[in-house]
Structure formats: structure tokens, C-alpha cells
LUMKE-280312 format. One record per residue (C-alpha): residue number from 1; residue in three letters; z, x, y. Coordinates in Angstrom, 3 decimals, padded with zeros to 6 digits, always signed. Layout:
// LUMKE-280312
- num_residuo_Z_X_Y
- NUM_ALA_Z_X_Y;
...
END
This chain:
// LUMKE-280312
- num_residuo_Z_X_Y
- 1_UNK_-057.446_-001.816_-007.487;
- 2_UNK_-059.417_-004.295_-009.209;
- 3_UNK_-061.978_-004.474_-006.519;
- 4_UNK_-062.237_-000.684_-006.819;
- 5_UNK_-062.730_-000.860_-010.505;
- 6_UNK_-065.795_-002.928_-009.563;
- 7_UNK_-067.063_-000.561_-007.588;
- 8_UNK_-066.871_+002.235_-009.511;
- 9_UNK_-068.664_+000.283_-012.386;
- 10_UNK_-071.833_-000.064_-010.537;
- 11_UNK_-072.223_+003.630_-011.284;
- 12_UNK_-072.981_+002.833_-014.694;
- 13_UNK_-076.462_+002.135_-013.420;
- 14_UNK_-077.997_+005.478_-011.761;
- 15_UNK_-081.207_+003.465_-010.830;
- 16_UNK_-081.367_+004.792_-006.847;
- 17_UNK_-078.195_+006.728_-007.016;
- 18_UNK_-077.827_+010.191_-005.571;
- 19_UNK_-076.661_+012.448_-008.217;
- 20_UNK_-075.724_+016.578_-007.285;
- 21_UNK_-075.779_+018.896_-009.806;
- 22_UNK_-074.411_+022.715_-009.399;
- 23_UNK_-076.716_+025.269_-011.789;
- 24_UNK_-079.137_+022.830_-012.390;
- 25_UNK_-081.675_+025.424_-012.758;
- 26_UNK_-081.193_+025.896_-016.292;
- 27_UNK_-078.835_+024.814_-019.488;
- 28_UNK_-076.481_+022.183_-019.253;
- 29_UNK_-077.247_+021.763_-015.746;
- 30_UNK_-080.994_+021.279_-016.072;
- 31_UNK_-080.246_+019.091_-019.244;
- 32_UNK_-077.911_+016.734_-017.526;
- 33_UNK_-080.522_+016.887_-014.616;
- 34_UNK_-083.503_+015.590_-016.610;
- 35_UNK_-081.018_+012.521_-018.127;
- 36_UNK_-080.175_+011.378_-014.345;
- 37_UNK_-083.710_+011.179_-014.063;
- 38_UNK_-084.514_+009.255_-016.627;
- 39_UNK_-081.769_+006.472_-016.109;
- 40_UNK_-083.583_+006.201_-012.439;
- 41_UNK_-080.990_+008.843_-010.070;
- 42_UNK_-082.626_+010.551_-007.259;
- 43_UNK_-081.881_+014.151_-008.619;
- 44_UNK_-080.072_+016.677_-005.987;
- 45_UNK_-080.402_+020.266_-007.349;
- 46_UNK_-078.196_+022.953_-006.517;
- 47_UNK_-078.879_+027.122_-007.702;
- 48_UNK_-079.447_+030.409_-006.525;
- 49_UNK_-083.110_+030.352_-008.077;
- 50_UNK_-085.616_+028.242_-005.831;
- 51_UNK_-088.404_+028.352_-007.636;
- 52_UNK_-086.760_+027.494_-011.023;
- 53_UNK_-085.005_+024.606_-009.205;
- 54_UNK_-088.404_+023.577_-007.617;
- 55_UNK_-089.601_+023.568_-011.129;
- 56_UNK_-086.772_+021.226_-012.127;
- 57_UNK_-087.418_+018.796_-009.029;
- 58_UNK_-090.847_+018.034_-010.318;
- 59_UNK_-089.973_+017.153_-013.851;
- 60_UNK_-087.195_+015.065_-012.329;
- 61_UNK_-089.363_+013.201_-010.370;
- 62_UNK_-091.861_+013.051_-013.288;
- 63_UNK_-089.273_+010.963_-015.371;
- 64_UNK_-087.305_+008.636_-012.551;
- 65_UNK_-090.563_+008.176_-010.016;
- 66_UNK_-088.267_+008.823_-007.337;
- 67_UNK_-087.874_+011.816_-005.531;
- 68_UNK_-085.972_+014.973_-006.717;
- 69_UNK_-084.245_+017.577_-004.015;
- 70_UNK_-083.765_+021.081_-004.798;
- 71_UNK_-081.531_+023.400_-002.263;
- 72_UNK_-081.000_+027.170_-003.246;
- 73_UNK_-077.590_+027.690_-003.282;
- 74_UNK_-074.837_+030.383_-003.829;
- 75_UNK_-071.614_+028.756_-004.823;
- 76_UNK_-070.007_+031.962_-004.166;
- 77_UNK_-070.659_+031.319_-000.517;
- 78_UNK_-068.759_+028.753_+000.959;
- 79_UNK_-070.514_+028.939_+004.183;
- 80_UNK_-073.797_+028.805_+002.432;
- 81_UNK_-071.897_+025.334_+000.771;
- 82_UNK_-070.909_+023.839_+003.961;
- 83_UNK_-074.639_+024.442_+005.569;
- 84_UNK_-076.116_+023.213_+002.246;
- 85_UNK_-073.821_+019.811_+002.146;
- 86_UNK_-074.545_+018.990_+005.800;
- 87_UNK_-078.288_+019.445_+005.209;
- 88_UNK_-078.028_+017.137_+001.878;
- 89_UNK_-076.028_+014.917_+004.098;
- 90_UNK_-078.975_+014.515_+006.565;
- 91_UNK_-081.964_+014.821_+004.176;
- 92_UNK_-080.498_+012.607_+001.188;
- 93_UNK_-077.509_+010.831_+001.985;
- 94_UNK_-073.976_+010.519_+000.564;
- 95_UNK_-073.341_+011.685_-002.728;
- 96_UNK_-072.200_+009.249_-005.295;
- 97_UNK_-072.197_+011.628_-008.321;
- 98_UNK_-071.302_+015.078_-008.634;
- 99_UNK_-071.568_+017.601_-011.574;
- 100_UNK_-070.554_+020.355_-011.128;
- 101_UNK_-072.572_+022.715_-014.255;
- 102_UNK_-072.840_+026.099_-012.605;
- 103_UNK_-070.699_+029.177_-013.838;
- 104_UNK_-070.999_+032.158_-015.922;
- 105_UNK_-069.515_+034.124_-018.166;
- 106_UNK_-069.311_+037.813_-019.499;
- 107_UNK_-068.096_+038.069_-023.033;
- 108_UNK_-066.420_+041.482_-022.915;
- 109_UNK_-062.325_+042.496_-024.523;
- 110_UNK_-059.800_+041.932_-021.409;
- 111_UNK_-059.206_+045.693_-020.929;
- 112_UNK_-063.270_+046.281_-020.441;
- 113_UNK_-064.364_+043.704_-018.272;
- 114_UNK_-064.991_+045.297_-014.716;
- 115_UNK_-062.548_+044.172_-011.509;
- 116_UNK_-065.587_+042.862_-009.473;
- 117_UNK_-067.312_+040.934_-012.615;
- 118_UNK_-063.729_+038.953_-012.647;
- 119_UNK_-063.651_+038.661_-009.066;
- 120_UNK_-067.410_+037.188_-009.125;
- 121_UNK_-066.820_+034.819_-012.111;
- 122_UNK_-063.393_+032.978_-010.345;
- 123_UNK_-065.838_+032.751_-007.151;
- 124_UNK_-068.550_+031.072_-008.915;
- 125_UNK_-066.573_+029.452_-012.024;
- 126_UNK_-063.776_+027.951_-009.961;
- 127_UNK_-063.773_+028.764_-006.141;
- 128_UNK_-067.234_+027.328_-005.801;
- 129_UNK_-066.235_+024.506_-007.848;
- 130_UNK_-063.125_+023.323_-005.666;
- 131_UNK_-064.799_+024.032_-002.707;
- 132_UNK_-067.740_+021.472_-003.219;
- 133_UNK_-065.532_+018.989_-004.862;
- 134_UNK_-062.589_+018.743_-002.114;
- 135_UNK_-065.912_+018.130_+000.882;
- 136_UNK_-067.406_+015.467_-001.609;
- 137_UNK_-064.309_+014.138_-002.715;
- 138_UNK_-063.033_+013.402_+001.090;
- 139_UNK_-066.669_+011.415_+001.758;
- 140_UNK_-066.330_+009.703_-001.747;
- 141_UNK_-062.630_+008.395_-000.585;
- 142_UNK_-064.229_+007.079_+002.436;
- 143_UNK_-066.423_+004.989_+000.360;
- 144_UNK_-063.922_+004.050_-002.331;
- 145_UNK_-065.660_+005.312_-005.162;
- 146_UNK_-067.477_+008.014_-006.857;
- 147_UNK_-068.300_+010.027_-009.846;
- 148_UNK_-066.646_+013.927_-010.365;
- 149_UNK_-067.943_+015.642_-013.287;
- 150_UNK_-066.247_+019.209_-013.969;
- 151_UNK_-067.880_+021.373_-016.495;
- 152_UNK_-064.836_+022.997_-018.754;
- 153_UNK_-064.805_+024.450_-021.839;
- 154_UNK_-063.884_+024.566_-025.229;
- 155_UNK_-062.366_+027.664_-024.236;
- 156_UNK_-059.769_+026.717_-022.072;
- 157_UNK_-058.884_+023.938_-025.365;
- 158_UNK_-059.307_+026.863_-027.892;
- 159_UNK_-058.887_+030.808_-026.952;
- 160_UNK_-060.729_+033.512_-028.610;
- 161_UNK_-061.236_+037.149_-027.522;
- 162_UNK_-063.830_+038.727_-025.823;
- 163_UNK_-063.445_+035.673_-023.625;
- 164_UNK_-060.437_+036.328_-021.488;
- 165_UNK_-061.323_+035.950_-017.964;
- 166_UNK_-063.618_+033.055_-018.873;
- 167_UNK_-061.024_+031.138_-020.542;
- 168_UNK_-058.764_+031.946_-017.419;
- 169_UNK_-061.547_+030.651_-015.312;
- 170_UNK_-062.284_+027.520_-017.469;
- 171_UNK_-058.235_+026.753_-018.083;
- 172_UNK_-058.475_+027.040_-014.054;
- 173_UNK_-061.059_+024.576_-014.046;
- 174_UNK_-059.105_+022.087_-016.677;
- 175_UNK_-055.922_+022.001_-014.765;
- 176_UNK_-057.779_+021.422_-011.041;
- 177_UNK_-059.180_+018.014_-012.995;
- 178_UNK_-056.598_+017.130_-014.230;
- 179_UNK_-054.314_+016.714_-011.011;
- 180_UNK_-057.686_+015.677_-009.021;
- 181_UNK_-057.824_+012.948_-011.499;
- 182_UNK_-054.113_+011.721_-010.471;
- 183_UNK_-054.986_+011.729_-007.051;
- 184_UNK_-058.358_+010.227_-006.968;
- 185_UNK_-058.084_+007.373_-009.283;
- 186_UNK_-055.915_+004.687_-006.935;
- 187_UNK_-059.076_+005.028_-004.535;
- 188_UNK_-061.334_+004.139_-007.414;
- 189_UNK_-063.314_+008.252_-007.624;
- 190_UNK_-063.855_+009.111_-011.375;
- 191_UNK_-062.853_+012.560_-012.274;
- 192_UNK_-063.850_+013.773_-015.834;
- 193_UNK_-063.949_+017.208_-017.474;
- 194_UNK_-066.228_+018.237_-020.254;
- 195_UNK_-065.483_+020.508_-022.936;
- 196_UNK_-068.892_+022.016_-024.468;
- 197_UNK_-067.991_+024.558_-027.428;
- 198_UNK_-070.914_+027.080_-027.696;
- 199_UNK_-074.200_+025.853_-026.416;
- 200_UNK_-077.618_+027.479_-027.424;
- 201_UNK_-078.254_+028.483_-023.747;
- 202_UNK_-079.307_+031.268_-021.651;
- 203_UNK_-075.783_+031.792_-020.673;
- 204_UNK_-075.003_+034.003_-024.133;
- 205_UNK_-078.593_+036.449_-023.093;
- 206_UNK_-076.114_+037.386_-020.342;
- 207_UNK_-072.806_+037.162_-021.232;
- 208_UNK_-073.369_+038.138_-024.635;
- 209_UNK_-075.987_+040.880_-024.509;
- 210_UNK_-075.230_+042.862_-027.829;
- 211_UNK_-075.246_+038.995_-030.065;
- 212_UNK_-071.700_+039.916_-031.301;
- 213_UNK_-069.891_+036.655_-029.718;
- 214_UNK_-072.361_+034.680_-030.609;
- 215_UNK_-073.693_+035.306_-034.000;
- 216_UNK_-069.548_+034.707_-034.940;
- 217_UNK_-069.972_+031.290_-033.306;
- 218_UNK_-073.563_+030.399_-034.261;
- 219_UNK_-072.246_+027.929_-036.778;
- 220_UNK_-070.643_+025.446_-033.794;
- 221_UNK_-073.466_+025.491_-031.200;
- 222_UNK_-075.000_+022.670_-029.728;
- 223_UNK_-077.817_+021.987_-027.439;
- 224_UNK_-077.463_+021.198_-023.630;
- 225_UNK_-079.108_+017.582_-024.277;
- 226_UNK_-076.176_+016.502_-026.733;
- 227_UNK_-073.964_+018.031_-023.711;
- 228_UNK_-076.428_+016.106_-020.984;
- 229_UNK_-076.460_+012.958_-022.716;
- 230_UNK_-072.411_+012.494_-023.660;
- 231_UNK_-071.773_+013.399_-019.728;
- 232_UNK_-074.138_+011.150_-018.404;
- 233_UNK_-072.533_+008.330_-020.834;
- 234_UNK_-069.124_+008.316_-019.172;
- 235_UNK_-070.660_+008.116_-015.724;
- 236_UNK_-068.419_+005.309_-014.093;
- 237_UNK_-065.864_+005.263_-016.693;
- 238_UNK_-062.353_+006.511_-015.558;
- 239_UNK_-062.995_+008.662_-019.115;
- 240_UNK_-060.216_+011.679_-018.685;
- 241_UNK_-062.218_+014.447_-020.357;
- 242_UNK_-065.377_+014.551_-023.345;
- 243_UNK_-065.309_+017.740_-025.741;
- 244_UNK_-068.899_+018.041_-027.771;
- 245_UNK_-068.783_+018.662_-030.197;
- 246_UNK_-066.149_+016.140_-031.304;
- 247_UNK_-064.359_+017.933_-033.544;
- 248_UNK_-063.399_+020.992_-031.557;
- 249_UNK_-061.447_+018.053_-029.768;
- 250_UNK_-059.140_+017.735_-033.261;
- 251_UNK_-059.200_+021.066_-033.459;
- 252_UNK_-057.841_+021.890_-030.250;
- 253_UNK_-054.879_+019.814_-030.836;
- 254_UNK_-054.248_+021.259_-034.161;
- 255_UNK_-054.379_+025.154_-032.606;
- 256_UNK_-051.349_+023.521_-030.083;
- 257_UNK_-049.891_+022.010_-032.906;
- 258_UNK_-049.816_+025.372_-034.890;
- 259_UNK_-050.528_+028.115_-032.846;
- 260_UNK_-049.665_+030.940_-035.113;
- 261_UNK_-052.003_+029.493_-038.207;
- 262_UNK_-054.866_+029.112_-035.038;
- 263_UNK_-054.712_+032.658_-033.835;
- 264_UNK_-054.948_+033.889_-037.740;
- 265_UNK_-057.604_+031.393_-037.975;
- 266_UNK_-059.053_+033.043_-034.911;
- 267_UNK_-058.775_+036.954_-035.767;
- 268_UNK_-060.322_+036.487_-039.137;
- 269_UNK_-063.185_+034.553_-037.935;
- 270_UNK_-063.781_+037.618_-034.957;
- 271_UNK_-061.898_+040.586_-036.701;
- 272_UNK_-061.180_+042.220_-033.250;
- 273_UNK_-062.840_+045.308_-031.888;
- 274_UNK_-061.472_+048.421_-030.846;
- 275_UNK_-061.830_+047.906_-026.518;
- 276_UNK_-064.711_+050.106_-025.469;
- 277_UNK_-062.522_+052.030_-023.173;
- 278_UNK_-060.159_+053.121_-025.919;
- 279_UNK_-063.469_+055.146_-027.539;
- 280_UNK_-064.763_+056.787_-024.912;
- 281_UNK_-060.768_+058.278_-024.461;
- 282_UNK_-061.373_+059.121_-027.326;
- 283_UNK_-063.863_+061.843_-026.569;
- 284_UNK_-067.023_+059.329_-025.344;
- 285_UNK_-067.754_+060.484_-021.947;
- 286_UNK_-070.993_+058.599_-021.921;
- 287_UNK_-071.605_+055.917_-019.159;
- 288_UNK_-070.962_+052.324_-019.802;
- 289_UNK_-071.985_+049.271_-018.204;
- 290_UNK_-069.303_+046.943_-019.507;
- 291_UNK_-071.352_+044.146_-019.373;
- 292_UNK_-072.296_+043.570_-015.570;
- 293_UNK_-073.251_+040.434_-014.721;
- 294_UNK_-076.828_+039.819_-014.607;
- 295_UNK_-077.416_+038.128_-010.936;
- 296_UNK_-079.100_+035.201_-013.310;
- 297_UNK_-076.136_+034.281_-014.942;
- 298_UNK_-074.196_+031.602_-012.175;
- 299_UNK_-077.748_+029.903_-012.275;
- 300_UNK_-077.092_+028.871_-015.953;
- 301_UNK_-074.829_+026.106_-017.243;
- 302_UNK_-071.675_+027.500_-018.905;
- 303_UNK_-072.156_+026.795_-022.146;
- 304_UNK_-068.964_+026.735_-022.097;
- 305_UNK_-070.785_+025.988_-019.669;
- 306_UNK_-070.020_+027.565_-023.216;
- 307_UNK_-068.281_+028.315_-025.386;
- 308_UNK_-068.886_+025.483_-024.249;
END
């Protein structure tokens, strides 16, 4: 085990190290890509939108001198995932750090939030997620080390409406780590989750499209290079999970603690709203959206990958 240990510590120094990162076109992803960079990784980046991610590459390479990859990507697809890993495989080499950033989110009451936009967010949120780090994690116990990073949320620490099927996703997320972590550690892999709360991000233009979730949770945002810089810390520390800010981390434990007093705390801060399919029964027979996803938003870190 100790020689293990040893191993895993040499991670500490990214100079030459290949690094993947999943929605690394923008947000937290892109963040956390441009810190890699700078501590000397050769940059892997995975998204749906090329030229974004080509736009990425080049600052990457910018800051570490070395070169940057970029591979468009579906996560949704896990036959686009295989063909992408075997190429990155061939063209790179082994992965020795993986983040895994990408998701979206769609902040809409339970009862409102379409049957396909939940299907699509457990694809990309969590399916996507397990999918890349089960063929990575099998080459990484090869090896005998190796860095997992999982992109959480405070979310899945900390419920709050308008957020239910990302919380389930993100809770889905927290509870895959966690038993990876058991599993991976005696063969010397790091597995850490990060809890972002609310990050000022193009994920709340999409999931958040009338302002509503976000203006009630303005006052705990934080940017995706606090996110990118406390996740890129921990690389080759067996560190069990980072929440940023720090104290949603106390306050998650209180909300366990005293559930009832959190949920009060929680309904007066976001006075729930009447579900949008209760008004139109009502007598509103206009059309309504529901808050599709836009096909940008599993490009963009969560910021939880929000709330992150």
C-alpha cells in the first residue's frame, strides 16, 4: 500500500501528465481546464461543441507549452464514448487524471419538468459519467494509480425546489463516489467528489431562463476558477470530497442535523411557486415549454456543476 501511496503522490505534479476533462468547453470545466495547463498537464478536452473546445485547446497550450487535445463528444452516447476513448488511447496515451465536469440542469418544480428533459439529464449527468469512469478506472487499476474527479453538487448536500431531478441526478452522482472510492483506494486510484454551490456560469442562462432560481441564490455564487483551483489542489490526495464554498459544507451537516429548521430555512428563502401545470388547469390553455433543454446546456459545467 505504501508503494501505491507513492505513486499516487507523483500526481501532485501535472508537469507532462494527461489530464481528461468532460464539458470542458465552458464553466467549471473550461476553468479547471486552463489550471491543468498552467501546472504543465497536457489538456484532453471532451464536449459536444468542437469549435468552442478547439478554442479551449489553444489557450491550454498557450499556458502549459505542451499540446492540448480536443475530441467532440456526446456523453449521452456511449458508443460515441467507447470510439472517443480508443482514439484518445491511440493519439494521447493513458489517462492519469479524469474530471469529469459535464452535466446540466433545468431548474423547473418536479411536477413541470418534461419526461424526456429527465431522461436526457440522468444520461448526461450520471450515465455518461459512470460510463467513462468504469473504462478509465479498469486502465488506471492496471497501472496502480490514478486521479477520479466527480463533479457533485451542493445540491445533492442541500435540497431546494425547482431542483428536483438535478438533485436526484447529483445525489446519484455522490453515492457512485462514494462506493468507487471504497473500491479503488487499496489499488492506490484517487476518487474525489466536489460540491460547487451556485456558480456564476452559463449553466443558470439555460437551466434558469426566467432568473427566478438564481436571483434567490445570487448571494452564494462563486466563480468556476475558485471551483478550478480547489479541484486541482487535491489532485493526488486520497481527499474524500471538497464543497466551495466552505461553508455550505457546515451547512449541509447542520440541514441533516435539523432537517425540519433546514426545510423552513429553505421555503422562506424560495417561498414556493404554484407548479405551472396547476395554472394552466386552471383555465391557461396556452402552450408551455417547461423549460426544454437548450442542446448547449451538457457542454457547460454544472455549476452545481451548480448549484454547484
Amino acid at each position: 500500500m505504501m508503494n501505491l501511496s507513492s505513486r499516487l503522490k507523483e500526481l501532485r505534479d501535472l508537469k507532462n501528465r494527461i489530464v481528461l476533462i468532460t464539458g470542458a468547453s465552458s464553466g467549471i470545466g473550461q476553468a479547471t481546464a486552463f489550471e491543468v495547463a498552467r501546472r504543465g498537464a497536457i489538456v484532453v478536452l471532451v464536449a459536444r461543441n468542437e469549435l468552442k473546445l478547439n478554442q479551449v485547446a489553444q489557450q491550454c497550450m498557450l499556458y502549459s507549452g505542451r499540446p492540448a487535445f480536443a475530441f467532440a463528444l456526446d456523453v449521452a452516447d456511449a458508443d460515441a464514448i467507447d470510439k472517443t476513448l480508443t482514439k484518445i488511447r491511440h493519439e494521447v496515451g493513458a489517462v492519469d487524471v479524469v474530471i469529469n465536469a459535464a452535466g446540466f440542469g433545468d431548474m423547473e418544480p418536479a411536477v413541470d419538468t418534461d419526461p424526456e428533459v429527465t431522461e436526457r439529464m440522468f444520461s448526461v449527468n450520471v450515465l455518461g459519467l459512470i460510463y467513462i469512469t468504469r473504462q478509465l478506472a479498469g486502465e488506471m487499476i492496471d497501472k496502480h494509480y490514478g486521479a477520479i474527479i466527480n463533479i457533485a453538487s451542493v445540491a445533492a448536500k442541500i435540497p431546494t425546489p425547482k431542483a428536483a431531478v438535478y438533485t436526484a441526478t447529483k445525489t446519484a452522482v455522490l453515492g457512485y463516489s462514494d462506493v468507487l472510492r471504497q473500491e479503488l483506494r487499496p489499488f492506490g486510484i484517487q476518487v474525489t467528489t466536489v460540491n460547487p454551490g451556485p456558480v456564476a456560469t452559463n449553466f443558470f442562462n439555460v437551466a434558469d431562463q426566467d432568473g427566478d432560481y438564481l436571483a434567490r441564490v445570487a448571494n452564494f455564487t462563486v466563480t468556476p476558477q475558485l471551483v478550478a483551483e480547489r479541484l486541482v489542489d487535491t489532485i493526488g490526495y486520497h481527499v474524500r470530497e471538497i464543497t466551495v464554498p466552505r461553508y455550505f459544507a457546515a451547512a449541509a451537516v447542520a440541514y441533516h442535523l435539523f432537517p425540519t429548521m433546514g426545510d423552513f430555512v429553505i421555503d422562506q428563502l424560495f417561498k414556493s411557486r404554484t407548479p405551472k401545470h396547476v395554472e394552466l388547469s386552471n383555465g391557461d390553455q396556452s402552450d408551455d415549454e417547461n423549460g426544454a433543454e437548450d442542446n448547449s446546456a451538457a457542454d457547460t459545467d454544472d455549476p452545481t456543476e451548480a448549484p454547484e
